[in-house]
NUNUSE-145876 format. One record per residue (C-alpha): chain; x, y, z; residue in three letters; residue number from 1. Coordinates in nm, 2 decimals, padded with zeros to 4 digits. Layout:
! NUNUSE-145876
ch, X, Y, Z, aa, i
A, X, Y, Z, Ala, NUM
...
! end
This chain:
! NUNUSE-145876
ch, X, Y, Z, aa, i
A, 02.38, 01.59, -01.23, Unk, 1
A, 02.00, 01.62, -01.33, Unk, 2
A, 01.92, 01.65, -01.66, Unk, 3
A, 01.57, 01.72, -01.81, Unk, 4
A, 01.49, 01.54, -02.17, Unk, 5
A, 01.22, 01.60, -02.42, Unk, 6
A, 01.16, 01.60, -02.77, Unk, 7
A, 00.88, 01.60, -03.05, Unk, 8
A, 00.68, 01.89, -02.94, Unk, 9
A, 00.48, 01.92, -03.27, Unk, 10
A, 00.36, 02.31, -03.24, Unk, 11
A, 00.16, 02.44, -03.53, Unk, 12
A, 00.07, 02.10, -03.64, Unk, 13
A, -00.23, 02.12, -03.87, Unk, 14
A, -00.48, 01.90, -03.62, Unk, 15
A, -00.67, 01.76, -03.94, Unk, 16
A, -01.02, 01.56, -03.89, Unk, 17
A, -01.13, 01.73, -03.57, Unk, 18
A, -01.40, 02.01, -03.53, Unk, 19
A, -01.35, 02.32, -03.42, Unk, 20
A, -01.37, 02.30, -03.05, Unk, 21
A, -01.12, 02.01, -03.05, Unk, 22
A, -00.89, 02.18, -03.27, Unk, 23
A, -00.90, 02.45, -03.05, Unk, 24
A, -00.86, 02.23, -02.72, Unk, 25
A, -00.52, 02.09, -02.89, Unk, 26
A, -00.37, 02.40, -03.00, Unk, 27
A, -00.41, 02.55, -02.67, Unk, 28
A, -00.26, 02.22, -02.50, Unk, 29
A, 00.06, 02.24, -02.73, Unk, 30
A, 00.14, 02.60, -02.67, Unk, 31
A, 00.14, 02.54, -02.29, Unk, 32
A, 00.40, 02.21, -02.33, Unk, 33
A, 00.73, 02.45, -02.36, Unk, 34
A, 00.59, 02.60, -02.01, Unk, 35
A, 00.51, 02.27, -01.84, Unk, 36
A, 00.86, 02.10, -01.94, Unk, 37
A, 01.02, 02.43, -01.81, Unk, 38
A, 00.83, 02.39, -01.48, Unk, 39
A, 00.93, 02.02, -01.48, Unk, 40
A, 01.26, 02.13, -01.50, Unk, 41
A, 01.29, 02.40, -01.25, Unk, 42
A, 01.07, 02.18, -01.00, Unk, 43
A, 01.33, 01.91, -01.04, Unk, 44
A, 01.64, 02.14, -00.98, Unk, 45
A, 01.78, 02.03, -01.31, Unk, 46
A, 02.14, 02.10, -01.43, Unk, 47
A, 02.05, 02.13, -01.79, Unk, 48
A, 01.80, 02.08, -02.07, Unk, 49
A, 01.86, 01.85, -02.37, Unk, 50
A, 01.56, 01.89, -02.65, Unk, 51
A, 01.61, 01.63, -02.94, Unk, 52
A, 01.43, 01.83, -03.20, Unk, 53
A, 01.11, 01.88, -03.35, Unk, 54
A, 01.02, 02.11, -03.11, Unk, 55
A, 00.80, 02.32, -03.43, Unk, 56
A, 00.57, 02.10, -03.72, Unk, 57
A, 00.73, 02.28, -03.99, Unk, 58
A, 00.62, 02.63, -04.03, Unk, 59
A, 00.61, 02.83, -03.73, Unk, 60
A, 00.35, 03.08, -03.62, Unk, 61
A, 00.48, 03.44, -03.34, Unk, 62
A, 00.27, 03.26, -03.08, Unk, 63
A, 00.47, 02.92, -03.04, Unk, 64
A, 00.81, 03.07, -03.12, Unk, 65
A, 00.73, 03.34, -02.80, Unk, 66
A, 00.65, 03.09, -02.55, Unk, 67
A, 00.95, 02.84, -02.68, Unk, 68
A, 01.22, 03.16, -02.60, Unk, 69
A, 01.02, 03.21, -02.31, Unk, 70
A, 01.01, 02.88, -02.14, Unk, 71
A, 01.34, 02.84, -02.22, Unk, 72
A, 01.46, 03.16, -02.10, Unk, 73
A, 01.33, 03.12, -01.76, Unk, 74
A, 01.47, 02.75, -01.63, Unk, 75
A, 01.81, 02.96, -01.66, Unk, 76
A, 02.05, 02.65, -01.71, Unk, 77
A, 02.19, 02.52, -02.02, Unk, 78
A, 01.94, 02.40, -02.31, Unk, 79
A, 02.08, 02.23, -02.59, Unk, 80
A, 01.87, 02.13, -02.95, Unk, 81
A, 01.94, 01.92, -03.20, Unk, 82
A, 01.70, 02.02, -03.47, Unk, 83
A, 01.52, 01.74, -03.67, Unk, 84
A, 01.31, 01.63, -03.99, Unk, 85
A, 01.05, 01.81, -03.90, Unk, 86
A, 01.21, 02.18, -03.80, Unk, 87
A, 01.52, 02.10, -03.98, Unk, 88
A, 01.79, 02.44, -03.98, Unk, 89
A, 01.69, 02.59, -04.30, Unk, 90
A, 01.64, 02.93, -04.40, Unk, 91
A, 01.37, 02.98, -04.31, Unk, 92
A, 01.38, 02.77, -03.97, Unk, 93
A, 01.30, 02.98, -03.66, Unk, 94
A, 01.68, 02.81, -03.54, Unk, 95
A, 01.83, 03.06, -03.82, Unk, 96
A, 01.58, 03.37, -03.87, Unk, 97
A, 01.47, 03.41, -03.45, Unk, 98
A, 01.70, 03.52, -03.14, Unk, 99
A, 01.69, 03.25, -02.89, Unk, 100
A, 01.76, 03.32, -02.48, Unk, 101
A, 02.16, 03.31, -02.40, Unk, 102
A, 02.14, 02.97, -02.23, Unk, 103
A, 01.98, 02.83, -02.54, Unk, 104
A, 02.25, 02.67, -02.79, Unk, 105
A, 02.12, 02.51, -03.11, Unk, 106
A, 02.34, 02.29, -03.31, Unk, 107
A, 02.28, 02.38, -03.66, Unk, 108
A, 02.51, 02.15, -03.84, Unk, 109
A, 02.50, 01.81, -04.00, Unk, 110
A, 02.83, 01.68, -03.79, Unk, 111
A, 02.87, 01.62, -03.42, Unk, 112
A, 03.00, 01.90, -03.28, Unk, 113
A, 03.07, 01.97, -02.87, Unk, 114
A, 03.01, 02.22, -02.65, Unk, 115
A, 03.19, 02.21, -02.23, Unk, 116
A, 03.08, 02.31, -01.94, Unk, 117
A, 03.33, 02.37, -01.75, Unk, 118
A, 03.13, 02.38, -01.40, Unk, 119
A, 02.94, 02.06, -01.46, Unk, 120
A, 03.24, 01.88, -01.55, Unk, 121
A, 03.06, 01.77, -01.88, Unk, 122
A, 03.09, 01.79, -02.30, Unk, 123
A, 02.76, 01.81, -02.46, Unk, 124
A, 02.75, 01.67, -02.78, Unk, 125
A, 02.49, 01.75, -03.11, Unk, 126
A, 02.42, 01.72, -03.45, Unk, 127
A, 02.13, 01.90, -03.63, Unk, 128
A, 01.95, 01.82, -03.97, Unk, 129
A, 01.94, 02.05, -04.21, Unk, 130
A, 01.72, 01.87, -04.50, Unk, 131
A, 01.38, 01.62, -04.38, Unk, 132
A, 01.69, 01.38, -04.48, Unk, 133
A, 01.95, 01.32, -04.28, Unk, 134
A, 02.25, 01.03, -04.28, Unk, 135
A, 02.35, 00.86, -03.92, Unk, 136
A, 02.52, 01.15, -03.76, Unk, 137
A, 02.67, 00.88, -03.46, Unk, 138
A, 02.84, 00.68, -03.75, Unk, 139
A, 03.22, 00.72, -03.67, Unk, 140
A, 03.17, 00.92, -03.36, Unk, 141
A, 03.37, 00.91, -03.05, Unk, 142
A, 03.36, 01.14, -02.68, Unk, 143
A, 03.65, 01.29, -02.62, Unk, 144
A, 03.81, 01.17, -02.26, Unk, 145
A, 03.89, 01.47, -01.97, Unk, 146
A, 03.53, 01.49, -01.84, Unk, 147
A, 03.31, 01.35, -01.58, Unk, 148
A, 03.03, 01.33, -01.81, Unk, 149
A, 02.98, 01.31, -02.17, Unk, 150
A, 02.61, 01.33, -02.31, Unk, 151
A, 02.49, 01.34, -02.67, Unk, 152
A, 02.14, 01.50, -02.85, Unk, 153
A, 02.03, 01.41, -03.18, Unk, 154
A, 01.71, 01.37, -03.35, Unk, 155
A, 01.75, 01.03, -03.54, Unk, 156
A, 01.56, 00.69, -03.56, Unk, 157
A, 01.68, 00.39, -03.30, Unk, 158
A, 01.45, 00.14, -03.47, Unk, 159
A, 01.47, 00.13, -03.86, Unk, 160
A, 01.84, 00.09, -03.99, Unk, 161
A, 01.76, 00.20, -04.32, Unk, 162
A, 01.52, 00.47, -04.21, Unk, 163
A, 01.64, 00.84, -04.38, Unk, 164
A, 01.58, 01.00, -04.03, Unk, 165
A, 01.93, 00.98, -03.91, Unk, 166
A, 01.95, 00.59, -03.76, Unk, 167
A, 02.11, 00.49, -03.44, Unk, 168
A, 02.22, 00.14, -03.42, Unk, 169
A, 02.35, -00.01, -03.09, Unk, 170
A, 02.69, -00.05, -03.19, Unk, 171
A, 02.70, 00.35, -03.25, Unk, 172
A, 02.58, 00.38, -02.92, Unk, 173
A, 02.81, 00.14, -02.79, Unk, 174
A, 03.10, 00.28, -02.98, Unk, 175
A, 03.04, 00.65, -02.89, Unk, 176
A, 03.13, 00.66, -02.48, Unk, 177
A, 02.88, 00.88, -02.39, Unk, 178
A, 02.73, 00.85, -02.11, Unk, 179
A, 02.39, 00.93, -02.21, Unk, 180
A, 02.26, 01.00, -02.56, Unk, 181
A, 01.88, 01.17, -02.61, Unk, 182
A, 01.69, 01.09, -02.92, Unk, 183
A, 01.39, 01.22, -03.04, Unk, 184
A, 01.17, 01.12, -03.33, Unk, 185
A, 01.03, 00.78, -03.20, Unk, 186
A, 00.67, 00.92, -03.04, Unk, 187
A, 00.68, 00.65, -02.80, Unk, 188
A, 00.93, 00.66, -02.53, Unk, 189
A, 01.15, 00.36, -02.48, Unk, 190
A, 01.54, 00.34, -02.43, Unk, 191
A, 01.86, 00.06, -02.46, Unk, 192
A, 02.21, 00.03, -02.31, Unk, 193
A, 02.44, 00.01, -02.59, Unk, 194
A, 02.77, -00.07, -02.36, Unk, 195
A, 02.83, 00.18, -02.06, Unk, 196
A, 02.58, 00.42, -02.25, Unk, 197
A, 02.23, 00.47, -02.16, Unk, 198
A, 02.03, 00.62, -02.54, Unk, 199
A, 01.67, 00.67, -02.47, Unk, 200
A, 01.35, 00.91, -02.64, Unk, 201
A, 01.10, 01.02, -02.42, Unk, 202
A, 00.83, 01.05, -02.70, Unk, 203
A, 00.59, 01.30, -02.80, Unk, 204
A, 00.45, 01.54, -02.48, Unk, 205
A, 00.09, 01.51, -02.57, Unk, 206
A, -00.03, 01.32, -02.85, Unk, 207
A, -00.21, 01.42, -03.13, Unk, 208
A, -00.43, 01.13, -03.21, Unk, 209
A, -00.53, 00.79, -03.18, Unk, 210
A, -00.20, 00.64, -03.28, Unk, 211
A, -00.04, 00.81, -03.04, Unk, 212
A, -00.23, 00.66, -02.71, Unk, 213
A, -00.21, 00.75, -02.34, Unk, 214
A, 00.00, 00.84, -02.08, Unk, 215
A, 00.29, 01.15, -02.23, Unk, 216
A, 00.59, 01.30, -02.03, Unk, 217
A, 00.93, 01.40, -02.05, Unk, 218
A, 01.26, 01.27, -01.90, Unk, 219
A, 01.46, 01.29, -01.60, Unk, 220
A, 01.77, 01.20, -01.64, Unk, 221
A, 02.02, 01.11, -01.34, Unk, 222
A, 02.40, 01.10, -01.38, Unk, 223
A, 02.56, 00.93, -01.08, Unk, 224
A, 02.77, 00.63, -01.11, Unk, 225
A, 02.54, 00.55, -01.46, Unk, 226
A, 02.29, 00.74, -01.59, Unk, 227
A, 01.93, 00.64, -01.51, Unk, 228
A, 01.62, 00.78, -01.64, Unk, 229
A, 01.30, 00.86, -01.48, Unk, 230
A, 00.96, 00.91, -01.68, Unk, 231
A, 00.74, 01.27, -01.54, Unk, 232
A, 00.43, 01.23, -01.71, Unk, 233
A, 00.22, 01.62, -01.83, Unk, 234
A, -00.06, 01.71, -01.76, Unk, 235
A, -00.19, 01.71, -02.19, Unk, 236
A, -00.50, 01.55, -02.32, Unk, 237
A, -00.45, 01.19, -02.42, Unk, 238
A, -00.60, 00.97, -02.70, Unk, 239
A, -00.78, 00.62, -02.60, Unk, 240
A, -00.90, 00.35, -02.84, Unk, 241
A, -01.11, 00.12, -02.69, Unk, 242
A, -01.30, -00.20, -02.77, Unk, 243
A, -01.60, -00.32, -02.57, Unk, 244
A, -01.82, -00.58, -02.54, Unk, 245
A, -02.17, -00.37, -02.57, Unk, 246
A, -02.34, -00.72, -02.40, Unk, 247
A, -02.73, -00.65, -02.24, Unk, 248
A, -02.66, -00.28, -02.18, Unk, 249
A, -02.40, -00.10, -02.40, Unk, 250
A, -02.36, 00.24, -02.16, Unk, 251
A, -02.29, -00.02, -01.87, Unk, 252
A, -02.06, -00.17, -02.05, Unk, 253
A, -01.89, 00.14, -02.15, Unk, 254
A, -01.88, 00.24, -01.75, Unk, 255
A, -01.61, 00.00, -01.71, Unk, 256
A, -01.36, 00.09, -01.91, Unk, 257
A, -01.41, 00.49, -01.88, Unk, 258
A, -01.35, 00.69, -01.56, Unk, 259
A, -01.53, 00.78, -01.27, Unk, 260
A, -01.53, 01.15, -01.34, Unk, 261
A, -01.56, 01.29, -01.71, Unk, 262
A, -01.25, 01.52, -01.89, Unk, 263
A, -01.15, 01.60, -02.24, Unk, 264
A, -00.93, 01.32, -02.31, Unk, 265
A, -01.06, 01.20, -02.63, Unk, 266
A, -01.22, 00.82, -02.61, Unk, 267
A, -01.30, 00.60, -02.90, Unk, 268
A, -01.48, 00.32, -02.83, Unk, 269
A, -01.63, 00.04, -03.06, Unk, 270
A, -01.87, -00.18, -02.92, Unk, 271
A, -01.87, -00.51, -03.07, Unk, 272
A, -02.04, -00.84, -02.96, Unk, 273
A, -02.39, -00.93, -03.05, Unk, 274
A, -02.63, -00.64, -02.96, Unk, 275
A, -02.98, -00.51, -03.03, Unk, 276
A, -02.95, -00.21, -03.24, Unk, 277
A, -02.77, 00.06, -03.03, Unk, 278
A, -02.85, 00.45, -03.06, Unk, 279
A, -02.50, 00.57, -03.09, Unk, 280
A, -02.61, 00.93, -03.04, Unk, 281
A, -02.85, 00.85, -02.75, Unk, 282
A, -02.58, 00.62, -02.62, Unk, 283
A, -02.32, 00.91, -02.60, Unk, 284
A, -02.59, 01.18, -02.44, Unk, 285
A, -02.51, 01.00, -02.13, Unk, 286
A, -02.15, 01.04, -02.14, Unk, 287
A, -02.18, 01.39, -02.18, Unk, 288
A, -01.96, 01.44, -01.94, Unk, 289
A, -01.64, 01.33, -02.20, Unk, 290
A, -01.73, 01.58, -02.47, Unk, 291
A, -01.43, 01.46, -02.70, Unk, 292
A, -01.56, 01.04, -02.72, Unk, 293
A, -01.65, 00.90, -03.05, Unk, 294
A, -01.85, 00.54, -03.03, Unk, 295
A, -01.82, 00.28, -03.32, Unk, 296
A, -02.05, 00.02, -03.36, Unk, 297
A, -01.91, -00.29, -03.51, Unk, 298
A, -02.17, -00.52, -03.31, Unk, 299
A, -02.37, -00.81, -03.49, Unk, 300
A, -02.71, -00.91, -03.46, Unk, 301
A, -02.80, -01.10, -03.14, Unk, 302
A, -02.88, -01.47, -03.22, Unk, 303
A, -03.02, -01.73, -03.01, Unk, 304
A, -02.73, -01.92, -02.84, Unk, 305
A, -02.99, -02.22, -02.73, Unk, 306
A, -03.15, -02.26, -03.05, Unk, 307
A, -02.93, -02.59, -03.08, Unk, 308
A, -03.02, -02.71, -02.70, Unk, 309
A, -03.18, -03.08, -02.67, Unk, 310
A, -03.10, -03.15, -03.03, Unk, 311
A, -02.96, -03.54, -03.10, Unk, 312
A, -02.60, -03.45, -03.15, Unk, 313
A, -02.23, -03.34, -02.94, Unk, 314
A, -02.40, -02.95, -03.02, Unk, 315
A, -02.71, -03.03, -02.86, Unk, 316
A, -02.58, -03.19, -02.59, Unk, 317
A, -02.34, -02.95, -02.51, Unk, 318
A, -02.60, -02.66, -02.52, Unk, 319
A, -02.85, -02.84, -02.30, Unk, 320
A, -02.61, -02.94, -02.02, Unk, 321
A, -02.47, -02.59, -02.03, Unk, 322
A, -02.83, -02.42, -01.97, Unk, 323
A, -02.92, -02.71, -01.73, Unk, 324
A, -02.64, -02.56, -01.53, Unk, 325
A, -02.77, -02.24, -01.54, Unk, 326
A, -03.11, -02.34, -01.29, Unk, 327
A, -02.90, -02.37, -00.99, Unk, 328
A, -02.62, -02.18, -01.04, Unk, 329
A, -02.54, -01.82, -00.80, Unk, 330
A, -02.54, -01.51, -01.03, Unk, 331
A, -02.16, -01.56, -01.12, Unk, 332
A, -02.13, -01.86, -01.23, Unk, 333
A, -02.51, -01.78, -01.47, Unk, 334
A, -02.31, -01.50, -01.64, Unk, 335
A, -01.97, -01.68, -01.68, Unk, 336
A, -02.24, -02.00, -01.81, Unk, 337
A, -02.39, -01.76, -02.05, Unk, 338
A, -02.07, -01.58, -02.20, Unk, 339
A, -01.92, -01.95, -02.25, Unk, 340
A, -02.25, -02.04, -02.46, Unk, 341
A, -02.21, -01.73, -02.66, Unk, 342
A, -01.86, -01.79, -02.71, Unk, 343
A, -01.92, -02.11, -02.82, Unk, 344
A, -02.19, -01.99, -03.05, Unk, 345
A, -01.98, -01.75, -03.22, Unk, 346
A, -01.73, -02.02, -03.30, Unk, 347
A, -01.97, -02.31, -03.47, Unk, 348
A, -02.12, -02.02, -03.67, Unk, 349
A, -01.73, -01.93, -03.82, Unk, 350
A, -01.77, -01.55, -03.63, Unk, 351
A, -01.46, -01.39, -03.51, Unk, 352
A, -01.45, -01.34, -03.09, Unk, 353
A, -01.34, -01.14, -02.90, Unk, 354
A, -01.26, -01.25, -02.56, Unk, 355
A, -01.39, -00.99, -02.25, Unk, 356
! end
């Protein structure tokens, strides 16, 4: 049995701090998600779809709520939810005051409850919050025997045992004989065995800022002998925070850490090191190609590394043999000479570095 996982969709989230046009590029990116984990899930012939809540931000607008029922709708296999903190079941939640597709069950209630399917040979199990609070629904919890396969949803916290977001310790997991459990809430993936069961989170589809960096996906999840779980990555823009050495030439320097061809990821990128003053807004004209990259400049004055050469003491000496060295040397060995003397530089004058 295939299974496809995902959680933490976010819609309607406020997208604070960015101007219009990238607003606008990140609203647009989370109202296709609910159609690209659909197609992920049809193109992967999966058996079911388990979403681990926070699908909506909090208050919901027409336009997300009609392509959620419709992406759901049209995978036509089961979909469970297990609402969370953020889209908790309350009475105004779109899980109480919208119709949702017949495949579509929501579990609305603070206490595990289980749904079979009778052709997959499998109970689905859930818990939904109904407050941004929520106690640790798995506490106590135990599968029934009689199935094949028993798999859990919830919206809950694997990493903080005190955390008010429904915690999952591995001794739950352990405890519960599932064979899978899907969590949401953690916006970066990662997963344990607690016994014979397999709990992972795939973490947010797309993220929504620089603390939530790179690559974003969903879930595949294969029941055979075990469960396993396979990360699909989507096609959503993705945040990057990069440092970089600005050295002789600052938009070289940049070259090698940003891709060959530009897109509307967003970049940031502070350029440290010592440096001439840099012309952040020249600087970025010629990476016009990456119209959402935002340059820092936390470099320092250059200083003259070889001011110290020839002196009579250890510094001296050190400097002097080290540009000696440089007269002979191929072009390689020069610029790994010259990054050792600045290096060494920064350190007798007490300055933090930053190795390339």
């Amino acid at each position: 049995m295939k299974i496809l996982h995902s959680a933490d969709w976010h819609l309607d989230s406020p997208l604070q701090g960015r101007t219009p046009e990238q607003t606008g590029l990140l609203r647009r990116a989370l109202l296709r998600i609910p159609g690209q984990v659909a197609q992920v899930c049809m193109a992967e012939q999966c058996d079911m779809m388990l979403l681990s809540g926070d699908l909506f931000d909090g208050p919901f607008s027409l336009e997300s709520y009609q392509a959620v029922y419709g992406a759901l709708k049209a995978v036509n296999v089961p979909v469970f939810i297990a609402p969370g903190n953020h889209d908790f079941v309350g009475n105004e939640s779109p899980w109480r005051t919208k119709s949702w597709p017949e495949n579509v069950y929501i579990f609305k209630k603070p206490v595990m409850e289980q749904v079979t399917l009778e052709d997959l040979s499998c109970r689905v199990y859930g818990a939904g919050f109904t407050s941004m609070d929520c106690p640790g629904l798995l506490e106590g919890f135990r599968a029934e025997p009689g199935t094949a396969w028993s798999v859990g949803v919830l919206h809950g916290d694997p990493t903080q045992v005190n955390t008010p977001y429904c915690p999952v310790t591995k001794n739950q997991v352990k405890a519960s004989g599932l064979d899978y459990l899907a969590l949401g809430h953690i916006h970066k993936g990662g997963s344990f065995e607690g016994g014979k069961t397999l709990c992972a989170w795939p973490g947010c589809p797309m993220g929504r800022g620089y603390d939530e960096q790179g690559e974003k996906g969903v879930l595949i999840v294969t029941l055979e002998e075990s469960a396993s779980a396979r990360f699909v990555p989507l096609d959503t823009p993705r945040f990057y925070d990069l440092q970089v050495d600005a050295q002789e030439d600052a938009g070289d320097s940049m070259m090698s850490v940003l891709p060959a061809v530009g897109n509307q990821d967003f970049y940031r990128i502070t350029l440290t090191g010592p440096s001439n003053a840099i012309d952040l807004s020249a600087l970025a004209g010629r990476f016009s190609q990456f119209p959402n990259l935002e340059l820092r400049d936390h470099t320092t004055p250059p200083v003259d590394v070889w001011s110290s050469a020839g002196e009579d003491s250890f510094e001296g000496t050190y400097f002097q043999l080290l540009r000696n060295a440089l007269e002979d040397a191929d072009e390689q060995t020069r610029r790994q000479i010259q990054l050792a003397a600045r290096i060494s530089r920064q350190i007798l004058d007490g300055q933090e570095v930053q190795l390339p």
